[in-house]
N, C-alpha and C positions, 0 to 999 in steps of 0.2 A: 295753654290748651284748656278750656274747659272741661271741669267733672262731669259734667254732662256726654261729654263723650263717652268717656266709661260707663257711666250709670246705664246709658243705652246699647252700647258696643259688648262689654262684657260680655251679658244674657244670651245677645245676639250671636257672640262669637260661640258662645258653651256650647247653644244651642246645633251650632255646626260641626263644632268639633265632636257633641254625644251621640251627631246622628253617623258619625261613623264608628266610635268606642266605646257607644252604650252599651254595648251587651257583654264589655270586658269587665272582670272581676273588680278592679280599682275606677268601674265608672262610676259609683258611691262617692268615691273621693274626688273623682274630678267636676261632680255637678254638687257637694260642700264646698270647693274652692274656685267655683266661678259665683258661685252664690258670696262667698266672704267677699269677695275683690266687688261683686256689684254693693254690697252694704259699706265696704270703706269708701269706696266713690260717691256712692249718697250723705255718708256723713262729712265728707267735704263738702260737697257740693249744698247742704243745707248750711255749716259754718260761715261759707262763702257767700251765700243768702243774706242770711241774721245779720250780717257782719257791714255788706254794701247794699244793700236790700235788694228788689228785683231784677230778673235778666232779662234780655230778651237776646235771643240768639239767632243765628243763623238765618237768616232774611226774615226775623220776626218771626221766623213758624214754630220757635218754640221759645214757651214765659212760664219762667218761676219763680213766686213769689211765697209767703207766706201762707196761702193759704193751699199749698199743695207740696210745698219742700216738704215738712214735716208727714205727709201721706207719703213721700215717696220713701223715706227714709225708714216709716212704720212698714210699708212693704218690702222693703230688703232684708229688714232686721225678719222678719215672718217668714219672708223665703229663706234665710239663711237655717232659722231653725227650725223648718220644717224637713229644710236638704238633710241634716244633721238627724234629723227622726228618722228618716225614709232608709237610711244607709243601715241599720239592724231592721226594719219592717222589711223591707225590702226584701232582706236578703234572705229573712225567715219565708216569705211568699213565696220565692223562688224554689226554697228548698220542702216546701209544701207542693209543687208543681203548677201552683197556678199564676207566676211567672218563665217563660222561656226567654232566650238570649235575644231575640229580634223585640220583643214584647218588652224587654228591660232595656233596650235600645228605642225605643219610642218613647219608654214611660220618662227616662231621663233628658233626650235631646224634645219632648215635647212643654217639660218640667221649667226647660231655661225657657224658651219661647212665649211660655206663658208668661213668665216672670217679665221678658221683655213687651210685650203687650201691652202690660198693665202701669210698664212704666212710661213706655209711649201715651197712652191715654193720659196719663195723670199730668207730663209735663209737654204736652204739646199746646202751641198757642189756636191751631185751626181748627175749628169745632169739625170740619169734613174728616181730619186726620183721629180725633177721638171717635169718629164714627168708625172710620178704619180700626182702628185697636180694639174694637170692643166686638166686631166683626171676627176679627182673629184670633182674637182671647176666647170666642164662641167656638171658631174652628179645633184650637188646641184645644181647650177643657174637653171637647166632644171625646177624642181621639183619646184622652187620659180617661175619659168616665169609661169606656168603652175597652178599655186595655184589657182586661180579663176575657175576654170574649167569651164572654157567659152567655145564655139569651136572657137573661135581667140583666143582664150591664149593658147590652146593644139597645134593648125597648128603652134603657131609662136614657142610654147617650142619642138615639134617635128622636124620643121624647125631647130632651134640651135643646136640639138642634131645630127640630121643626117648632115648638113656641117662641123661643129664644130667635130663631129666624123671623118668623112672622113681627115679633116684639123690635126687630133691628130695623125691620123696614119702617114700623110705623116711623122711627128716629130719624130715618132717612128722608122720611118724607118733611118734617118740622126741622130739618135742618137744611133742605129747599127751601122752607116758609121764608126762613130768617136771614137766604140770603136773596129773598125776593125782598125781603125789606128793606136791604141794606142798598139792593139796587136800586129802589124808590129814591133815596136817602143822593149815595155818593154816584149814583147812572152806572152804566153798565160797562165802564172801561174802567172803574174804580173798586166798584163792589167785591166786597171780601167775605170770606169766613171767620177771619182773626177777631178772636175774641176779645185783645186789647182795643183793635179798630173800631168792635161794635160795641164796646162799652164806653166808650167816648162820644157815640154820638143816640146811644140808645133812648134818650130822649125825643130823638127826634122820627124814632122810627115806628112805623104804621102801628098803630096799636092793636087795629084787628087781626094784621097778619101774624102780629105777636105772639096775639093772645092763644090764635090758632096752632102756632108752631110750639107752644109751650106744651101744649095738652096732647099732641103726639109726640112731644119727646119725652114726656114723663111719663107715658104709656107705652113708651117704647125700651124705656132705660128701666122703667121703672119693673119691667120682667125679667131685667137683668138684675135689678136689686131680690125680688121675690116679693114684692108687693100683690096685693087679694086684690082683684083677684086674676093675678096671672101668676102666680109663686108654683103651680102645681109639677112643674119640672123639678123643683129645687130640693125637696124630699127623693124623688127616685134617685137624681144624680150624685146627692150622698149615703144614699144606701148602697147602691150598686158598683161606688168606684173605690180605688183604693183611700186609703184612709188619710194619706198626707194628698192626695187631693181635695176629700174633705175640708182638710186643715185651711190648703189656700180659698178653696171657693168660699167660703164660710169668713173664715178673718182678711178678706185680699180684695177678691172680685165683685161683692156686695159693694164697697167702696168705691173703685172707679168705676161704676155706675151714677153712685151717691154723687159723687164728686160730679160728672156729666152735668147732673138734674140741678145742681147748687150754679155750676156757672151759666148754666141758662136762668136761671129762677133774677138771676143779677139782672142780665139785659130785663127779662120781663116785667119785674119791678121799675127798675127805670124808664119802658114805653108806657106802661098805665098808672092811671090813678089805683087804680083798687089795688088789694090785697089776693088776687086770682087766683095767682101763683099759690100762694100759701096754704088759701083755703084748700086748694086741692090738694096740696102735699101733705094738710090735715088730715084730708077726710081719707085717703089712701092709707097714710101713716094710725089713724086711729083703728077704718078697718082691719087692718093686717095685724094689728095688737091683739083687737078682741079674736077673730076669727082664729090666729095661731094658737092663743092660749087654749081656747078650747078644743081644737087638733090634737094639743099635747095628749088631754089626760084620754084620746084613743088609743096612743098608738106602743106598738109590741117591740118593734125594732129599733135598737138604742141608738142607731144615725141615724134613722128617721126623726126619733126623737127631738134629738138635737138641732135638726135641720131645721123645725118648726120653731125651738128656740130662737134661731138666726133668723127667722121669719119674720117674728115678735118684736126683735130687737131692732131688726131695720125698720120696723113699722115705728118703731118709739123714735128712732131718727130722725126718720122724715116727720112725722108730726113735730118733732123740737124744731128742725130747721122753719119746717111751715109758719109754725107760729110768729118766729123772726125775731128779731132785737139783738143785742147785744149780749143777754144773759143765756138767753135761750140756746144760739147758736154756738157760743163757748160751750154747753150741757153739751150737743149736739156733735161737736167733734170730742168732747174727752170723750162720751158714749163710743164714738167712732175709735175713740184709740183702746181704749181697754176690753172692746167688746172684742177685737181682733184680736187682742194678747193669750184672754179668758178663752174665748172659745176653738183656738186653734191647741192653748193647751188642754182642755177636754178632750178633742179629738185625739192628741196623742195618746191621752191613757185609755180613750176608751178600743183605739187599734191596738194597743196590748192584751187588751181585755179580749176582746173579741178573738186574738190571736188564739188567747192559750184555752179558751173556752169552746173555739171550733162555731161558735154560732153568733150573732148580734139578737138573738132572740132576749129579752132583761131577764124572761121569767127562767131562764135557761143558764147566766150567768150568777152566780150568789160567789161571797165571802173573797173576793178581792184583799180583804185587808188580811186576810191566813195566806192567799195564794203568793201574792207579794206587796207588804206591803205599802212601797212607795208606788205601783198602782193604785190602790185602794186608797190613800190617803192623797195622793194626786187628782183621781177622780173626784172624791167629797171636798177637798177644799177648791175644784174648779168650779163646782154646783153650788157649790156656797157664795163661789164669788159671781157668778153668770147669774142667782137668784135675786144677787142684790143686796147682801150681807153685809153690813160694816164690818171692820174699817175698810173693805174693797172699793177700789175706787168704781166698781158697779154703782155701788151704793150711791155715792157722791154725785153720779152723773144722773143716773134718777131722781134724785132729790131735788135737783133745780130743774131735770125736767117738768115732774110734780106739783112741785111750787109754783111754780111762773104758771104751769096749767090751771091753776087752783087760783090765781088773780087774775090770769088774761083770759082765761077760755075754760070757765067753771064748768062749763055744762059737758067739757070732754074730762074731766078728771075725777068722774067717776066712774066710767066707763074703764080710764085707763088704771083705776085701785082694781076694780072687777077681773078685771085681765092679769095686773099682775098676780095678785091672789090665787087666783086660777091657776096660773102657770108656776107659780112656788110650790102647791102643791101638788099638782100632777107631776114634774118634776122631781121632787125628793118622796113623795112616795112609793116611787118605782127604783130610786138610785139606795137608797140606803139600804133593801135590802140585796143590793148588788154587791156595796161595800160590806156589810157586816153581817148577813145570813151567813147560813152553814152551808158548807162544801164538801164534799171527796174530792176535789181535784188537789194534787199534791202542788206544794210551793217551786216557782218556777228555782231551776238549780242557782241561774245564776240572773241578777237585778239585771233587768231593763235598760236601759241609756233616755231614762227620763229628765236629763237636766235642762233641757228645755223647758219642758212642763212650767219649774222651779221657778225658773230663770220669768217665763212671764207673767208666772204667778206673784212673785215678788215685787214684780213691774208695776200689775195691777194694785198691788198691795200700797206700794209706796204713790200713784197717784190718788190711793184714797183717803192717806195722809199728807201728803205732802207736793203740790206740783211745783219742781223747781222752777227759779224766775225766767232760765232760757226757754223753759217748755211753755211758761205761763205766757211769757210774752207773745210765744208766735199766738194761741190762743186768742190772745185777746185781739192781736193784729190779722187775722180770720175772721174770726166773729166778726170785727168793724166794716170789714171786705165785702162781708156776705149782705147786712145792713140789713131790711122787715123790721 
């Protein structure tokens, strides 16, 4: 029996079982152990990868290879410890009252769902089925942004829902383009959506419908990523929702977007001569750089803040992937792994913070490192590694992004010093005096359940030193995949 069944089944099952015992006291514990069982079935199911190389299963409608095993495996280990955050957040929201028992029964059976979405997109082989999952994954985050039933949390999930809608169709429609191509190609009793199908004959397929189908799936996905300029949902939806939702749509949902826009960007390459593809994913990926960084040094609310952080950074991915090659696209997914790790632990310490402080206002939180300080020292070494700080593996994935900008495409690598600058400091001069200003608020009695944070802090840490050779391989065998 393949992993695969688990990796998909689990989520799917939690997801049923928390929609009738979510609002029980141990539903904490049972949406952390549907969350473990889906990360051990990932990390078989990628060993079983590495080990025989790609699958293709179940009448071909779904392929895992190298260059999405290891995304799935980063999204279980992320859902796993964000469940494990949620379970003391959680339980303090509720006892705050802005949680109820049907409201704690949605937030957790809609929590697995999402997680199953996201893994349907990643390893399914029909581009029509990843349109499906990213449709659903819209549905669910809607319903989790929206939990608190605030009217800021309804305008900001109403918000996600109608751009985010509009942005799905455009995907809908370029992913008709492309199986209008395919039926030029194989006629219309053969014509497929399968991704392995269309990359095997993507040479042969109409280049204008291509080129056409590319540029609304990349403007369709690409508002799921938060690309400038259609990113403007993506700040209310982490302001307004709770903060382990945050965690995921920030290190999780940005991703299987990314991922969408990369196995298209493959056929597109292969029906044209030019570099189309790329340049657009530049000039998107460059915009969203500049424009985020200087959003940052507006803004008052500290997941706001951060939101435009994830803006920046998906903007610096998609420029890496755009650019293409071998070097690039390796930068392109470590950015992709450590940006996940880094900023979902941010968000946990900054939902503590925000907890004990009663507000997300910055100028309203100070001295973190008195109140407790493995928040305070949590937060400053997240910002440190999200800025880009050696030895952070942040660091190491900017630096070949940098570079290679700096030999293939001079004229965008000052733009993108500009931007980071920008956002280094807008960014730590609003956080340090959160960490080490003066305070009255008294130190919380008892520490936090911050070992997550730790845990991918250290993660981070050790890809900026060191990427093992199982990690490094898939990497390179990615990178080769993706090809620009």
């Amino acid at each position: 029996m393949t992993p695969l069944l688990f990796v998909l089944g689990v989520p799917l099952l939690g997801g049923l079982v928390l929609a009738l015992l979510g609002h029980r006291a141990y539903a904490r514990d049972i949406n952390v152990a549907f969350s473990l069982l889906t990360f051990l079935a990932s990390c078989v199911l990628t060993a079983q990868v590495m080990d025989h190389g790609p699958q293709l299963v179940w009448h071909q409608q779904f392929y895992i290879d190298p260059l999405n095993v290891f995304l799935v495996t980063l999204t279980a280990f992320v859902g796993l410890t964000t469940a494990i955050f949620s379970r003391p957040y959680m339980r303090i929201e509720q006892d705050h009252g802005k949680m109820t028992p049907p409201r704690m029964r949605l937030y957790h059976s809609m929590y697995q769902l999402f997680s199953f979405t996201m893994l349907l997109g990643f390893t399914t082989n029909n581009l029509g089925i990843i349109w499906v999952a990213m449709e659903a994954a819209t549905l669910t985050t809607v319903l989790l942004v929206s939990v608190y039933r605030t009217s800021a949390s309804l305008e900001a999930a109403w918000k996600y829902f109608i751009l985010c809608g509009v942005g799905i169709a455009q995907a809908l429609f370029g992913t008709i383009l492309l199986y209008m191509a395919a039926e030029k190609v194989l006629g219309p009793e053969h014509a497929t959506l399968l991704w392995t199908s269309l990359n095997e004959i993507k040479g042969q397929l109409d280049p204008t419908i291509v080129s056409l189908a590319f540029v609304f799936l990349l403007i369709g996905y690409g508002t799921k990523i938060g690309l400038v300029p259609l990113h403007s949902w993506l700040p209310d939806a982490h302001a307004e929702g709770p903060t382990p939702v945050s965690a995921v749509l920030s290190g999780l949902l940005l991703n299987v977007a990314m991922y969408a826009v990369l196995r298209c960007k493959v056929l597109t390459d292969g029906a044209l001569d030019s570099n189309m593809a790329g340049q657009l994913m530049m000039g998107f990926g460059l915009l969203s750089v500049v424009v985020a960084a200087f959003f940052l040094s507006r803004q008052k609310d500290v997941k706001r803040m951060f939101s435009y952080s994830s803006i920046e950074h998906m903007g610096l991915i998609t420029f890496a992937f755009g650019m293409g090659g071998p070097l690039a696209n390796f930068a392109g997914l470590l950015h992709m792994t450590v940006h996940s790790l880094v900023k979902s632990a941010i968000f946990f310490t900054v939902g503590h913070a925000t907890q004990k402080a009663g507000t997300q206002v910055m100028s309203e939180i100070r001295g973190l490192i008195k109140v407790n300080p493995t928040v305070g020292w949590g937060l400053m070494l997240g910002v440190m590694a999200i800025l880009g700080m050696p030895p952070f593996g942040v660091f190491a994935s900017e630096f070949l992004i940098l570079t290679t900008a700096m030999r293939e495409q001079p004229w965008a690598a000052l733009f993108l010093f500009l931007a980071l600058g920008v956002a280094f400091a807008s960014i730590l001069i609003r956080v340090l005096p959160m960490v080490f200003g003066d305070t009255s608020l008294k130190p919380l009695a008892h520490p936090p359940a911050l070992i997550p944070v730790f845990v991918h802090l250290a993660l981070a840490l050790v890809l900026g030193l060191y990427i093992p050779p199982y990690l490094n391989g898939w990497y390179v065998q990615a990178a080769s995949m993706l090809g620009g």
